[in-house]
C-alpha positions in Angstrom: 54.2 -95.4 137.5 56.0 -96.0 140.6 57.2 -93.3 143.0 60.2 -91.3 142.9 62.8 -91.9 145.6 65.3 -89.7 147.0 68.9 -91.7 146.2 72.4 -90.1 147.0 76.3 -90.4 145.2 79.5 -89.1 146.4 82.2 -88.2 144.1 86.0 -87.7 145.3 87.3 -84.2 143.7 90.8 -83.3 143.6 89.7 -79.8 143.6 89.3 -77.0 146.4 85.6 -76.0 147.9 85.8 -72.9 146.6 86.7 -73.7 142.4 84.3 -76.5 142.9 81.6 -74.4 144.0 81.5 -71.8 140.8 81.2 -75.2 138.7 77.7 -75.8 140.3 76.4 -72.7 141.1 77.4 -70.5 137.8 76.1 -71.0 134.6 79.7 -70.4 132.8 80.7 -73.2 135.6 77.5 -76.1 134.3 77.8 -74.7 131.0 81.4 -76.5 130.9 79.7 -80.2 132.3 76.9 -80.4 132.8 74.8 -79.1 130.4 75.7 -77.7 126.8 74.2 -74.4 127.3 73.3 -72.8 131.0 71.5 -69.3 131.2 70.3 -68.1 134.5 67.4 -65.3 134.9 64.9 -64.9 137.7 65.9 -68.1 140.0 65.2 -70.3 136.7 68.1 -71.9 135.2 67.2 -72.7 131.8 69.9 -76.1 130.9 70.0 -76.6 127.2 71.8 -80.3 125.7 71.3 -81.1 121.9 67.2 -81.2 121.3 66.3 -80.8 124.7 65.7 -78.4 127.2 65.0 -78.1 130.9 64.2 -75.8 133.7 65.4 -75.9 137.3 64.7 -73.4 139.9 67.2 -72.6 142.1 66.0 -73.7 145.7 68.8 -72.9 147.6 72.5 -71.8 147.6 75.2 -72.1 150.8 78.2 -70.4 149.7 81.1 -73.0 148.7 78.8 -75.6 150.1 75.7 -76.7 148.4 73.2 -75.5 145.6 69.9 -77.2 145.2 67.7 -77.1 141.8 64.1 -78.5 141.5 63.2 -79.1 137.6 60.2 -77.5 137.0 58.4 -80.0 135.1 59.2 -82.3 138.2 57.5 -83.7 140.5 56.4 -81.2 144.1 59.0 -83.6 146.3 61.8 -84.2 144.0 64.8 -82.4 143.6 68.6 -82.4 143.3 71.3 -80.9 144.9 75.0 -80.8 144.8 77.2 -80.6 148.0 80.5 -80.1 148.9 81.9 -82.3 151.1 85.1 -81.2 152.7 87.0 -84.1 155.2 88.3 -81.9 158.2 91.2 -84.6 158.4 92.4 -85.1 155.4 91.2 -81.8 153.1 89.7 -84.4 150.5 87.1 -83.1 148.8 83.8 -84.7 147.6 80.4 -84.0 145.9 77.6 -85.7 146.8 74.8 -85.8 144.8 71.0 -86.1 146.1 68.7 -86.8 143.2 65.6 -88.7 142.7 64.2 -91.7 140.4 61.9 -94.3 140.4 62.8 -97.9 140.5 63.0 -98.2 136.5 65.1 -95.4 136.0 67.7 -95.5 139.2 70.5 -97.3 137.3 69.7 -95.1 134.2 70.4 -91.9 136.2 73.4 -93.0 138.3 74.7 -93.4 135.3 73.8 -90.3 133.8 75.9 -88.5 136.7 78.7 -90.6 136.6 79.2 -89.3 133.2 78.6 -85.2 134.3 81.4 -86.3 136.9 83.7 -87.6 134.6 83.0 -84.3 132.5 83.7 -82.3 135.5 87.3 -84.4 136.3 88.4 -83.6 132.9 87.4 -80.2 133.2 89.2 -79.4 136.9 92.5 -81.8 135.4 91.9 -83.7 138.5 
């Protein structure tokens, strides 16, 4: 099985920091994109979709910045995180996603957030 490497994606958001930021951070916020389900207890987000579930722990949190989740059942280096991304010029605002795959399953996963995104556009009418 080949190694995991660390791949990032940036997402223009018509939203502000601050709206965008309680859509990855709270579970009432992922609940309505990213996963079906989201419930939060002792740093362990537990992300529920159809028949499957997964848990993240919740690395680390910058107020209307960044979070960053490790899946449990993951490998020690990998993790994701989502970042705000604020031009000081223009105000535009971005997420960029860090997340890890290996070789086989890079096109797979890109995909796989391209779709969360457009879930989240809907959701913010952006």
């Amino acid at each position: 099985m080949s190694e995991k490497k660390k791949f990032t994606l940036e997402y223009e958001l018509k939203s502000s920091p601050r709206i965008l930021f309680s859509f990855i951070s709270e579970p009432n916020g992922l609940s309505q994109w990213f996963a079906d389900d989201v419930i939060f207890r002792d740093q362990i987000y537990t992300f529920s979709w159809d028949d499957e579930v997964q848990q993240a722990k919740l690395l680390s949190v910058k107020e209307n910045k960044s979070v960053k989740f490790k899946w449990v059942e993951d490998e020690p280096h990998c993790y994701f995180e989502m970042e705000i991304i604020q031009d000081e010029l223009t105000n535009d605002v971005a997420l960029a996603i860090t997340d890890f795959a290996t070789d086989e399953t890079i096109a797979e996963r890109k995909k796989i957030w391209d779709n969360q995104i457009g879930y989240l556009h809907s959701v913010l009418g952006a």
